[in-house]
C-alpha positions as CSV (number, residue, x, y, z in Angstrom):
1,X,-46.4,277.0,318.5
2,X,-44.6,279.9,318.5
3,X,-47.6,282.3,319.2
4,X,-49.1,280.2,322.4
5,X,-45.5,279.1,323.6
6,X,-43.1,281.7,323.1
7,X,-45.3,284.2,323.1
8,X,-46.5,284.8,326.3
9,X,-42.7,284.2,327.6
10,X,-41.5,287.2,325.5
11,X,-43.9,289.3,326.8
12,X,-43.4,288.7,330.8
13,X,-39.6,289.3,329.7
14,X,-40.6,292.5,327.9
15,X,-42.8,293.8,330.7
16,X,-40.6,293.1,333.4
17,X,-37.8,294.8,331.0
18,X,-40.0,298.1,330.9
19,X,-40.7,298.2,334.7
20,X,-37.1,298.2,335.3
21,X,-36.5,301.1,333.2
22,X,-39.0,302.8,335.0
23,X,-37.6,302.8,338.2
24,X,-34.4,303.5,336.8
25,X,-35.9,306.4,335.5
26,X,-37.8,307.5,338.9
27,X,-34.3,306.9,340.5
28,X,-32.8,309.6,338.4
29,X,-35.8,311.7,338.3
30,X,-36.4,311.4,342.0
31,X,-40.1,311.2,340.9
32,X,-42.6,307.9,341.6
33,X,-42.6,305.5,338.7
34,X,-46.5,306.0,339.1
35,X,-45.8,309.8,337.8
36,X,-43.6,308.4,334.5
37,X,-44.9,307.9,330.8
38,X,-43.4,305.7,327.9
39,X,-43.9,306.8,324.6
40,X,-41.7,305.7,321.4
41,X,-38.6,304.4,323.8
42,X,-38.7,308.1,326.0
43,X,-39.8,308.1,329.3
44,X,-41.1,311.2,330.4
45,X,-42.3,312.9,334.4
46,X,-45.6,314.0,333.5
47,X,-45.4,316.4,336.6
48,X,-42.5,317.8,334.8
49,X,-42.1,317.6,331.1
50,X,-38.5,318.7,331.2
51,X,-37.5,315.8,332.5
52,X,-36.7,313.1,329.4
53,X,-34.7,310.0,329.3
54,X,-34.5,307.7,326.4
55,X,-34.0,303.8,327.4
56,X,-30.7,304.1,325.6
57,X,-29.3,306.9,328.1
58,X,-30.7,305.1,331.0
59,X,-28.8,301.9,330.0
60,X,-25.6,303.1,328.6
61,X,-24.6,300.0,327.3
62,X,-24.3,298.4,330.8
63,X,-25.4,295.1,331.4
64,X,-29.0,295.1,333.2
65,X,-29.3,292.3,336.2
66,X,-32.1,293.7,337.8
67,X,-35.4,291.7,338.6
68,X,-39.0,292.5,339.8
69,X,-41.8,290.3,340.7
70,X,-44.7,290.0,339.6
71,X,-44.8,292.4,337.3
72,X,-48.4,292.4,335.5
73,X,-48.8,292.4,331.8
74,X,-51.1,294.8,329.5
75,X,-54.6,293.9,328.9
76,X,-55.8,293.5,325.6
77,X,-57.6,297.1,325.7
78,X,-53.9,298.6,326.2
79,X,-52.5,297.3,323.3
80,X,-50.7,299.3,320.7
81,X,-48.3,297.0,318.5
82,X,-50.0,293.7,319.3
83,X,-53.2,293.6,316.9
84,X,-51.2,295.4,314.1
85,X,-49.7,294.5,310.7
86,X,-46.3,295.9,310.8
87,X,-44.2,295.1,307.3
88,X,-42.1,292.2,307.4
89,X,-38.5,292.9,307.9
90,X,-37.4,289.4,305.9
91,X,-40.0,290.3,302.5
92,X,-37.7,292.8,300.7
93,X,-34.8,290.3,300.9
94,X,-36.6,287.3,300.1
95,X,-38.6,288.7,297.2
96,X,-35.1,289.9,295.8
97,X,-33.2,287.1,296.1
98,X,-30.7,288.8,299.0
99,X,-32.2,286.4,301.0
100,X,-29.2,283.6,302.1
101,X,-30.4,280.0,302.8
102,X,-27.9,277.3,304.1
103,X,-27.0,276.7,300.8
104,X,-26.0,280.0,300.0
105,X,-23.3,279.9,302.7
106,X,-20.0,279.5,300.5
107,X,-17.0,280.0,303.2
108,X,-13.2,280.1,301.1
109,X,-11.9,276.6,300.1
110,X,-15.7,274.9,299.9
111,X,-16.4,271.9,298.3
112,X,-19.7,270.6,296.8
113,X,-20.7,266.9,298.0
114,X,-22.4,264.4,296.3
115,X,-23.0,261.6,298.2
116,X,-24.1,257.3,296.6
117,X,-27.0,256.5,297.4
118,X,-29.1,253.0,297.5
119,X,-31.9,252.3,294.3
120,X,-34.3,251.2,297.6
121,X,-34.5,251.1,301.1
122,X,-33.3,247.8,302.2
123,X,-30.8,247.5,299.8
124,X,-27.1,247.2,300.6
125,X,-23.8,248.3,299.2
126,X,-21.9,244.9,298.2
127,X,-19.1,246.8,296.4
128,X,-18.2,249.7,294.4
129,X,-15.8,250.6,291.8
130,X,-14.8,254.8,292.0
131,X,-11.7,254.5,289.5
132,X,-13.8,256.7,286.8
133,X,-14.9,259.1,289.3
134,X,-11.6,259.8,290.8
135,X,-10.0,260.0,287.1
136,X,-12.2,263.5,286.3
137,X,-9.6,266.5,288.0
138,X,-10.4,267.9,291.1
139,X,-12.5,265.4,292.2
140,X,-11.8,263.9,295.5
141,X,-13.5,260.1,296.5
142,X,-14.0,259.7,300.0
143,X,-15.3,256.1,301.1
144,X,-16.0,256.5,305.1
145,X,-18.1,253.2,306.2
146,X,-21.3,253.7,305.1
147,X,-20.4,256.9,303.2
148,X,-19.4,257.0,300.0
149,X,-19.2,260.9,298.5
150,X,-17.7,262.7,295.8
151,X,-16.4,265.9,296.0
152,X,-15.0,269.3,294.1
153,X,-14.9,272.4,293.9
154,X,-18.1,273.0,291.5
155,X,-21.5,271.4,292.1
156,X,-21.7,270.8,288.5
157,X,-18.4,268.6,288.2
158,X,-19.7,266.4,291.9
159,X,-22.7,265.6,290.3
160,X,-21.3,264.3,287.1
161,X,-18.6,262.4,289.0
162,X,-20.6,260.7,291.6
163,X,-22.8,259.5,287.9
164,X,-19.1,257.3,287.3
165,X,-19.6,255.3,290.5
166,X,-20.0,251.7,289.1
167,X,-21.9,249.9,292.5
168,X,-22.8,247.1,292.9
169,X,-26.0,246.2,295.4
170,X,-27.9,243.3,297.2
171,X,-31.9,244.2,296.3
172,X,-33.9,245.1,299.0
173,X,-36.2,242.6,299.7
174,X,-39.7,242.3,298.3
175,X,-42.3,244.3,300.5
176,X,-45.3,246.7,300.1
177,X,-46.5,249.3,297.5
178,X,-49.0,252.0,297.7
179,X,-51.8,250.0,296.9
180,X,-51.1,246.9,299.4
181,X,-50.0,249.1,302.1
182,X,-53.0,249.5,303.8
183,X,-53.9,246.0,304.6
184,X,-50.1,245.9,305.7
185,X,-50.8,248.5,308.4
186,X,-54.2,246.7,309.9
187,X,-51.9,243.3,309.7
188,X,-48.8,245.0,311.4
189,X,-49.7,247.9,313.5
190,X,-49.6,247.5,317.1
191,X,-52.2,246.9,319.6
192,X,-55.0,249.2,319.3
193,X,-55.3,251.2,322.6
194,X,-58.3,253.3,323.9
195,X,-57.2,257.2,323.7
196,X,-61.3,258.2,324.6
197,X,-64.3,257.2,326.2
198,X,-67.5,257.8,326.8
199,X,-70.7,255.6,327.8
200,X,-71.2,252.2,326.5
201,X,-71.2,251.3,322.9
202,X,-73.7,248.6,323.3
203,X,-76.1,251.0,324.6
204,X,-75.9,253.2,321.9
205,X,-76.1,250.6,319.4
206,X,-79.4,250.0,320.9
207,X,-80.7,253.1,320.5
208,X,-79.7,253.5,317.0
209,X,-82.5,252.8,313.9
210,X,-79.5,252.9,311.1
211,X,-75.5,252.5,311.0
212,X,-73.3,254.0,309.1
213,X,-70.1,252.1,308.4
214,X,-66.5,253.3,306.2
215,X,-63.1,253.3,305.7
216,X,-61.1,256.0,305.2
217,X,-57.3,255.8,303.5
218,X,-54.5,258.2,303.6
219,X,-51.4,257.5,301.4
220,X,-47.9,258.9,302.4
221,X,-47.3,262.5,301.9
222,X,-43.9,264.0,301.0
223,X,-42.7,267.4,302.4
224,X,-41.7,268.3,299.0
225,X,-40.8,271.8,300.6
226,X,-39.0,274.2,297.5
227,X,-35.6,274.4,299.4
228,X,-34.4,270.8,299.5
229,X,-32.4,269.7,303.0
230,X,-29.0,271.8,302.9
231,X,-25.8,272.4,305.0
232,X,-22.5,273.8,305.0
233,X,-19.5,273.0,307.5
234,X,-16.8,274.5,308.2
235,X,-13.9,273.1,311.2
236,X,-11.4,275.1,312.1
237,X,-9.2,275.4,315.2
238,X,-11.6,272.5,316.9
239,X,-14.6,274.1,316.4
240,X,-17.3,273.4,314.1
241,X,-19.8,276.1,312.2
242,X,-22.7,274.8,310.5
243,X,-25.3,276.7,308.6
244,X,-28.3,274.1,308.0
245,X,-32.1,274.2,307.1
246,X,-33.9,273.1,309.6
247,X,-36.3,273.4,312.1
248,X,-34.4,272.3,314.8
249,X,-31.1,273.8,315.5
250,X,-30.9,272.0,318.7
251,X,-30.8,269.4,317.9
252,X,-28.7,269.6,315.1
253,X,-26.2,270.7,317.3
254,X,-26.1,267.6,319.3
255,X,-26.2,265.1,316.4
256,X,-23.0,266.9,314.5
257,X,-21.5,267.3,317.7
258,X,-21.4,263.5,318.3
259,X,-20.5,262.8,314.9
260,X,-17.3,264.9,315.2
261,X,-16.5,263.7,318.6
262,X,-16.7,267.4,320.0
263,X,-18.7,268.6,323.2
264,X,-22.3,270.6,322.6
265,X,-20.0,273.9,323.7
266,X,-17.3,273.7,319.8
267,X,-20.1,273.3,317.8
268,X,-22.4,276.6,316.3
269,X,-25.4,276.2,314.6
270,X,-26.5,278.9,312.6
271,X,-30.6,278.8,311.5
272,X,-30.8,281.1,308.6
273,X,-33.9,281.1,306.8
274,X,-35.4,277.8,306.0
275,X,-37.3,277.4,302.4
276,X,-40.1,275.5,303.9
277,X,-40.4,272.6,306.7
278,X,-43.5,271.4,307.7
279,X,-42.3,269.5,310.3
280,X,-40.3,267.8,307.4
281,X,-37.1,269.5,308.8
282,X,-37.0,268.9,312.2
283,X,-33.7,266.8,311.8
284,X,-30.7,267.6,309.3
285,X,-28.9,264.5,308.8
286,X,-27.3,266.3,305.8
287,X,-25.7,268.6,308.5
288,X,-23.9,265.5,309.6
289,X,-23.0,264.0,306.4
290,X,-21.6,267.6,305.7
291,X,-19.6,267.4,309.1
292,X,-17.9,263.6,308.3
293,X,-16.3,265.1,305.5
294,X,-15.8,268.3,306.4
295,X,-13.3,266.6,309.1
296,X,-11.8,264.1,306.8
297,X,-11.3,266.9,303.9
298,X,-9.8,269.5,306.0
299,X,-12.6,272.3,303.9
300,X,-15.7,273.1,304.1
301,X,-17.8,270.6,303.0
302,X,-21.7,271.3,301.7
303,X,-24.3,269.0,300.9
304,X,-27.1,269.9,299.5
305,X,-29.8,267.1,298.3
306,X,-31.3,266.9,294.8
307,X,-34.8,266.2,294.5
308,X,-35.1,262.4,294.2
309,X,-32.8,262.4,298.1
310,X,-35.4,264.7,299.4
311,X,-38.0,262.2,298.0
312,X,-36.2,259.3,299.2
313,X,-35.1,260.2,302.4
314,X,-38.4,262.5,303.5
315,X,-40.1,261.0,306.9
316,X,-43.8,261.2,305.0
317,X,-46.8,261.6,306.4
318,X,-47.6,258.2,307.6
319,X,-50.0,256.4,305.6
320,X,-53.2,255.4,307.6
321,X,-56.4,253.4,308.0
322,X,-59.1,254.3,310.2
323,X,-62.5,252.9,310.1
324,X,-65.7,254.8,311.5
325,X,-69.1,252.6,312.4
326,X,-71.5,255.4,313.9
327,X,-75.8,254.9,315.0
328,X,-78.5,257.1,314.2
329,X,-81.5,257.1,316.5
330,X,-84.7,257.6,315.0
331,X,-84.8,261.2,316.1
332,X,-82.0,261.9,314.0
333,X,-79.7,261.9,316.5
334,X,-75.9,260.1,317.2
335,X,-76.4,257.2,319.2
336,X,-73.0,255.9,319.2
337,X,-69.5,256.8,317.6
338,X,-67.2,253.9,317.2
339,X,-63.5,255.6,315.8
340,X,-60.4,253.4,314.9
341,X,-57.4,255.0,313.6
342,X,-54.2,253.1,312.4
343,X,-51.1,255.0,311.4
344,X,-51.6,258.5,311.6
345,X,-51.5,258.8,315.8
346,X,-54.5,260.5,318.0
347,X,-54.1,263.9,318.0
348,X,-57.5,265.8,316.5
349,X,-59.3,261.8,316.8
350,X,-61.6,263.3,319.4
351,X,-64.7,264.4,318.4
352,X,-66.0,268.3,319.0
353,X,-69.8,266.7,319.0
354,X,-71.8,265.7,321.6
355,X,-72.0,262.0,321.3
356,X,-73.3,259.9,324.4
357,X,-71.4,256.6,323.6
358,X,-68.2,256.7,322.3
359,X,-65.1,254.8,321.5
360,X,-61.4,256.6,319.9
361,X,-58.4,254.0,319.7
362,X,-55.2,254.4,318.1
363,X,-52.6,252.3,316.6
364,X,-49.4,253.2,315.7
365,X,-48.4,257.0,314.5
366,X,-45.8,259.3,314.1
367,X,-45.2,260.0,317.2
368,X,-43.8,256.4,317.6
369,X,-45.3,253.2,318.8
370,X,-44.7,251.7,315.3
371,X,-43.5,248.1,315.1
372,X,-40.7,247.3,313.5
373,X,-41.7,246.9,309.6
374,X,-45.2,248.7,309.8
375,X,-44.0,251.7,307.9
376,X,-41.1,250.8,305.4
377,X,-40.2,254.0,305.0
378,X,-39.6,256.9,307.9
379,X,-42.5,258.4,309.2
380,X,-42.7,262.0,310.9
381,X,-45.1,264.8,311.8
382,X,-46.5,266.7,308.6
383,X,-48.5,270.1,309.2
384,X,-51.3,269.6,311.6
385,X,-50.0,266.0,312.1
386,X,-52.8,263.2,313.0
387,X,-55.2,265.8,312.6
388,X,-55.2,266.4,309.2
389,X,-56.2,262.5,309.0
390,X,-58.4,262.3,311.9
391,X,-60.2,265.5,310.4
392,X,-61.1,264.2,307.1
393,X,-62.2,260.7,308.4
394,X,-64.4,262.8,311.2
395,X,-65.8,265.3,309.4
396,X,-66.8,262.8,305.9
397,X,-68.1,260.9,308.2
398,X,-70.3,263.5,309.9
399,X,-71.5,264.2,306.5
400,X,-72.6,261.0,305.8
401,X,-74.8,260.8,309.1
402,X,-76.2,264.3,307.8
403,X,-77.2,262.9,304.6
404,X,-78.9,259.2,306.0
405,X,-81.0,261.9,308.3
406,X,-81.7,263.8,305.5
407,X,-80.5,266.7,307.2
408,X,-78.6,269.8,306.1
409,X,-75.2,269.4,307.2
410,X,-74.8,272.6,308.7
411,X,-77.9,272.3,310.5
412,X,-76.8,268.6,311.6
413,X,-73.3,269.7,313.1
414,X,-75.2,272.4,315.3
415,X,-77.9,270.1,316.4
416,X,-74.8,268.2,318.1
417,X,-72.6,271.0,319.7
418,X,-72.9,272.8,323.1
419,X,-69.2,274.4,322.3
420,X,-70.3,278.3,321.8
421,X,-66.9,279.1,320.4
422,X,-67.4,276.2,317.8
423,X,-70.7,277.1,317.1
424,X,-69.8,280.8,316.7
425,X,-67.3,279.9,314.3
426,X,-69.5,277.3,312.3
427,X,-71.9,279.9,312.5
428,X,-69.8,282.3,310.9
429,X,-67.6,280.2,308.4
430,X,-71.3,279.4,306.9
431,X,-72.7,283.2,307.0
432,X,-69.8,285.0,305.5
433,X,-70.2,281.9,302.7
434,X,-73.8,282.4,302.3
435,X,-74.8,278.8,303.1
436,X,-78.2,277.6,302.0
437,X,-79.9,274.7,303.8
438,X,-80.3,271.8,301.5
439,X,-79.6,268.0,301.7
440,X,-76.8,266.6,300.3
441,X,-76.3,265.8,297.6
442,X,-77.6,269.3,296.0
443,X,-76.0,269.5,292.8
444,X,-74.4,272.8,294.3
445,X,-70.8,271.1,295.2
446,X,-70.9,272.9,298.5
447,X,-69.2,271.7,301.2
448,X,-68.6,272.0,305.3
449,X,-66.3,271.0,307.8
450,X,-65.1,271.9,311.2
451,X,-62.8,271.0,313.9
452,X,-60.3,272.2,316.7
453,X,-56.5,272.1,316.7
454,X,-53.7,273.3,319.0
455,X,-56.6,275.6,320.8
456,X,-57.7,277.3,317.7
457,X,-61.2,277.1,316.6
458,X,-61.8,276.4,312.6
459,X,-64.3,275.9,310.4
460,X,-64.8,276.6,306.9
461,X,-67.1,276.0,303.7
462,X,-66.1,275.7,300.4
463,X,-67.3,275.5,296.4
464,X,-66.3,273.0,293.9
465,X,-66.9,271.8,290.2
466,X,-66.8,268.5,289.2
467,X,-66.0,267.4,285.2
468,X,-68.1,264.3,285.6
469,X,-65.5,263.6,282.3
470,X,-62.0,263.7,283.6
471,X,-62.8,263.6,287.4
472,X,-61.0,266.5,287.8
473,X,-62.2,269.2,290.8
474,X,-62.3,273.1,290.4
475,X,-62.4,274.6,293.9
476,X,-63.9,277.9,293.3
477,X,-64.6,279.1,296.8
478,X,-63.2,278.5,300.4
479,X,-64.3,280.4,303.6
480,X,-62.6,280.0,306.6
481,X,-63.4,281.3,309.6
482,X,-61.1,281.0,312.7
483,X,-61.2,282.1,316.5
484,X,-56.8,281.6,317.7
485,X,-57.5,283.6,320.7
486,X,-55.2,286.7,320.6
487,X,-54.0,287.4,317.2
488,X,-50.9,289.2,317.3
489,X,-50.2,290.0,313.8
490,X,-53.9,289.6,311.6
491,X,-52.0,289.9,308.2
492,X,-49.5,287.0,309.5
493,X,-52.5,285.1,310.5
494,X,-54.0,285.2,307.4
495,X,-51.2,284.5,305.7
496,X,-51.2,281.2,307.3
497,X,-54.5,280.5,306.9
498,X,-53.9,280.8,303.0
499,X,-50.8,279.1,302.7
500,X,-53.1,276.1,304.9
501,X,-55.8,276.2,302.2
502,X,-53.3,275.7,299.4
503,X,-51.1,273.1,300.8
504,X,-54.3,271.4,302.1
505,X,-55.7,271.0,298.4
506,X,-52.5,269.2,297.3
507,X,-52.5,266.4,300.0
508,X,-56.4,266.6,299.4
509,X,-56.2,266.3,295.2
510,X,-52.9,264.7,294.2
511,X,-50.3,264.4,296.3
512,X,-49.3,260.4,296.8
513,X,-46.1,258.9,296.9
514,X,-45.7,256.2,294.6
515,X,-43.5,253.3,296.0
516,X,-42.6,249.3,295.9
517,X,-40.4,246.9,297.6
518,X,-38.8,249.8,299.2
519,X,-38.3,252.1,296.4
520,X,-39.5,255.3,296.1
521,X,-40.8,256.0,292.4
522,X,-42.3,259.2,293.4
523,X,-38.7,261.3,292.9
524,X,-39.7,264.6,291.6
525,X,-43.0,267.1,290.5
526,X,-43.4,265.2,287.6
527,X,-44.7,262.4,289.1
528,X,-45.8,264.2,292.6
529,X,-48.0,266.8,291.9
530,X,-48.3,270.2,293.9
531,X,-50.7,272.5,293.8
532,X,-50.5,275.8,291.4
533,X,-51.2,279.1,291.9
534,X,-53.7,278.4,288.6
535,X,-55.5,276.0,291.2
536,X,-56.5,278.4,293.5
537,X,-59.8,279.2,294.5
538,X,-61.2,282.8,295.8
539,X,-60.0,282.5,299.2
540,X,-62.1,284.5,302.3
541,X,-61.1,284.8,305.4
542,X,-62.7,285.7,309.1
543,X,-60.9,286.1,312.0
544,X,-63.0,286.3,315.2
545,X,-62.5,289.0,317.8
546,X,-61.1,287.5,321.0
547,X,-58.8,288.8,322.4
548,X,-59.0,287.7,325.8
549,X,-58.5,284.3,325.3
550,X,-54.6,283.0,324.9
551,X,-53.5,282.8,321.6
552,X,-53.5,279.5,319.7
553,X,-51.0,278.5,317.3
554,X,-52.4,279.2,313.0
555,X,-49.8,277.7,311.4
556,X,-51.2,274.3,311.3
557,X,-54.6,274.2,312.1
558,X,-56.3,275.6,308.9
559,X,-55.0,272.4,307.2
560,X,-57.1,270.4,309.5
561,X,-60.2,271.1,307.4
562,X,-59.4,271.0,303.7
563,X,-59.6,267.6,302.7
564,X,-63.1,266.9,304.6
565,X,-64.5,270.4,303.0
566,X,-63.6,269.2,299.6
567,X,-64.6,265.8,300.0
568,X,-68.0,266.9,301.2
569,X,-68.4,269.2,298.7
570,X,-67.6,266.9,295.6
571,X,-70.4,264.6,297.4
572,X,-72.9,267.3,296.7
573,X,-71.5,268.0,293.3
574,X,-71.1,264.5,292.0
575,X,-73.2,262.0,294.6
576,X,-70.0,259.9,295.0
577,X,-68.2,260.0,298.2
578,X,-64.9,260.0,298.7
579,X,-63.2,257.8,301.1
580,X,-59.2,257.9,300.0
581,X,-57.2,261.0,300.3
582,X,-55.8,261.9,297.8
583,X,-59.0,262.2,295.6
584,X,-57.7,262.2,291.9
585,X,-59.5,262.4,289.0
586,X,-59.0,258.6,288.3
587,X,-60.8,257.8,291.9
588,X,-62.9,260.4,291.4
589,X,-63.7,259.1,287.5
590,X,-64.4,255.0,289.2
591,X,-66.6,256.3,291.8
592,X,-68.6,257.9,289.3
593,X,-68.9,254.8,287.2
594,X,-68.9,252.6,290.3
């Protein structure tokens, strides 16, 4: 969001910033501000070259209050740093390691917190026994309520002591696994409501000569970013410092402010770099945990979770259902689209075709609206939240209309759209690929798939292998091509739209988290896969000149289009289609003898 929201605020601000220089220059020249150039930070009276001012001399370290209206912004064929690829000023310090991350930050007197945790959610502490723990020197047992933590000087020594806790808990009670989750959700999601309408499903059932019904499943996703959630708190004097990865240091401040009893105004936040979020940082409640015992201690207090916490306490990617019955009319043609999503929320559940009967409802998502024991775990926005669901489920089942026409699905997807910036970027995605009619399935393993997220136009094609064997998938190809509007910085752009592709093939090939009764099993990458650089296809990517149009955000929407592509194109490899995200080579392996 930071292109589309902040964006265009920064640049009012910086505009109205260099008009007010310029008539502070015309005042000292005596000169119209019409008559002034601005090259490299030196204004100049092009009537009289001798008179220079740099915007340092003209501002003299005084404090600048003065306003003008209206002040009108550059036009796109104006532009000099917008457009460009300058070098990133954070890449020499990252790729060296002078980078510093929450968990860097070691202020004099810090000690290292490890903190008991439950074996499930839904169990509960019935008692604990920290005699062992607090026999090992140095080591310092706090029990505050709910919190039980070790702590010492050295991370090393916290983590062995908090392994001498002897506790004692009541189980959690018996409740769902990844397998039985999903007729949990249809059982105890909410109401479904109507998010979008159009015509009357009846008579587009009339018109339509075939029907094409499926279910698509989504399992929870973890974060799993690199850096694991970390903070470190220091109070002195009343006031509170905190250095914490996250995405929000908002509201981070509120939460540790309450904590500590202290108003908004004592507590600092300090948002270094963060190693990864995807929306999966948007809280810190390990900024709070560090801020409890930072006041009982007296010291600065960091916590800092290990892998299986990060597992264990990650608000996944909800798990969803949704089921798609669509009509074909004889002409080839969708009659009616009939969309029911449960879990994942709304957002990219509209379609971009032109359907003339249509039904979208939702139940349940992250955005809330979740009954009380639909989810047992926490449930949160993950990159190109909802959509990423929505967009598989769409765009498969677009494919499968393709193929029951007998059409090429290219050829299908345009014979529905009247959006000229969607078909231009279909249009391209496919082009720059090489795409060659044919109906699936061809034996080729190509795939397509398009969509439209946070304003930004995507579409993109890919190649794929299939070991009819193991199951396992090669992706040897992607294409994307996207129109964001503005781009500001093209290399930054496209470093998104790489970083979408291979994220999107983990959620799309193997990442599930593996759970029961409200334990997570899934507690490192041993038994959660990520990609791997080895995975990684040759990667192409377009972006479309328009620079007229507001910029959209490309952090997200890439993702939107992965699993769909993939799953298309393993239908034209293989013949099998692929209904469950993720598609491992087990499902891939029954499908095939199914």
């Amino acid at each position: 969001m930071s292109m589309p929201l902040l964006g265009p605020a920064v640049r009012a601000a910086a505009a109205e910033a260099r008009a007010v220089l310029l008539q502070m220059a015309g005042e000292r020249f005596g000169s119209p501000v019409e008559r002034l150039r601005v090259k490299d930070g030196v204004v100049t009276d092009s009537g009289d070259a001798s008179r220079r001012v740099t915007y340092g001399q003209l501002v003299e370290g005084r404090r600048i209050e003065r306003h003008l209206p209206n002040v009108p912004r550059k036009n796109a064929g104006a532009f000099t740093v917008i457009g460009q690829s300058p070098r990133r000023k954070d890449a020499l310090d990252k790729v060296t390691g002078k980078a510093k991350y929450a968990g860097d930050m070691t202020p004099p007197g810090l000690l290292h917190a490890r903190i008991l945790r439950p074996p499930a959610h839904g169990a509960a502490l019935t008692s604990v026994d920290t005699s062992a723990a607090e026999k090992v020197p140095g080591v310092r047992v706090i029990k505050d309520n709910d919190l039980v933590a070790v702590l010492h000087e050295r991370r090393d020594v916290a983590d062995k002591a908090v392994a001498l806790l002897k506790a004692q808990f009541r189980a959690a009670p018996a409740g769902q696994d990844d397998r039985t989750i999903f007729d949990h959700l249809l059982k105890a999601g909410p109401q479904p409501q109507v998010v979008g309408q159009s015509g009357n499903l009846a008579d587009g059932e009339k018109l339509a000569v075939s029907v094409v019904e499926q279910t698509y499943l989504n399992s929870y996703v973890a974060h799993a970013a690199m850096e694991p959630h970390s903070a470190t708190v220091s109070i002195e004097n009343g006031k509170a410092t905190v250095w914490a990865s996250t995405q929000g240091p908002f509201s981070v401040k509120g939460a540790v402010a309450q904590a500590l009893g202290l108003a908004q105004d004592n507590v600092r936040v300090i948002a270094g770099y963060v190693g990864g979020g995807f929306g999966g940082k948007t809280a810190a409640p390990q900024a709070v945990e560090a801020a409890r015992l930072a006041k009982i201690t007296g010291k600065p207090v960091q916590v800092v979770w290990d892998r299986a916490e990060e597992f264990y306490f990650d608000n996944f990617r909800p798990a969803a259902v949704v089921k798609i019955r669509a009509g074909l009319t004889a002409a080839g043609k969708i009659a009616f689209w009939d969309y029911a999503v449960v879990g994942a929320g709304d957002r990219g559940a509209a379609t971009v075709y032109g359907i003339p009967h249509t039904r979208i409802t939702s139940a349940g998502g992250w955005q809330g609206g979740n009954p009380p024991g639909m989810h047992p775990f926490d449930v949160g926005p993950w990159r190109a939240p909802s959509a990423n669901t929505n967009t598989f489920a769409g765009e498969s089942h677009i494919d499968m209309l393709a193929s029951k026409a007998g059409v090429d699905p290219l050829a299908f997807r345009l014979n529905h759209l009247s959006d000229k910036r969607m078909i231009r970027v279909l249009q391209t995605a496919a082009d720059k690929f090489g795409w060659k009619p044919g109906k699936a399935p061809s034996g080729r393993g190509v795939g397509i798939s398009c969509g439209v997220y946070s304003s930004n136009y995507v579409a993109m094609c890919a190649e794929v292998a299939v070991d009819k064997s193991t199951g396992r998938v090669e992706v040897k190809r992607v294409v994307l091509a996207e129109d964001a509007g503005l781009v500001v910085n093209p290399d930054g752009t496209r470093q998104q739209m790489e970083g979408c592709i291979t994220m999107g093939m983990g959620q799309a090939l193997t990442e599930e988290v593996r759970f029961k009764d409200g334990a997570v099993l899934s507690q490192n990458f041993d038994s959660y896969e990520l990609p791997r650089f080895s995975w990684l296809p040759k990667i192409e990517t377009v972006l479309i000149d328009n620079q007229e149009t507001p910029a959209a955000g490309s952090g997200e929407p890439p993702m939107i289009n992965v699993a769909p592509v993939l799953a298309n194109a393993i239908f034209d490899a293989a013949g099998v289609r692929m209904p469950q995200l993720p598609m491992t080579p087990a499902r891939i392996l029954a499908a095939l003898k199914a």
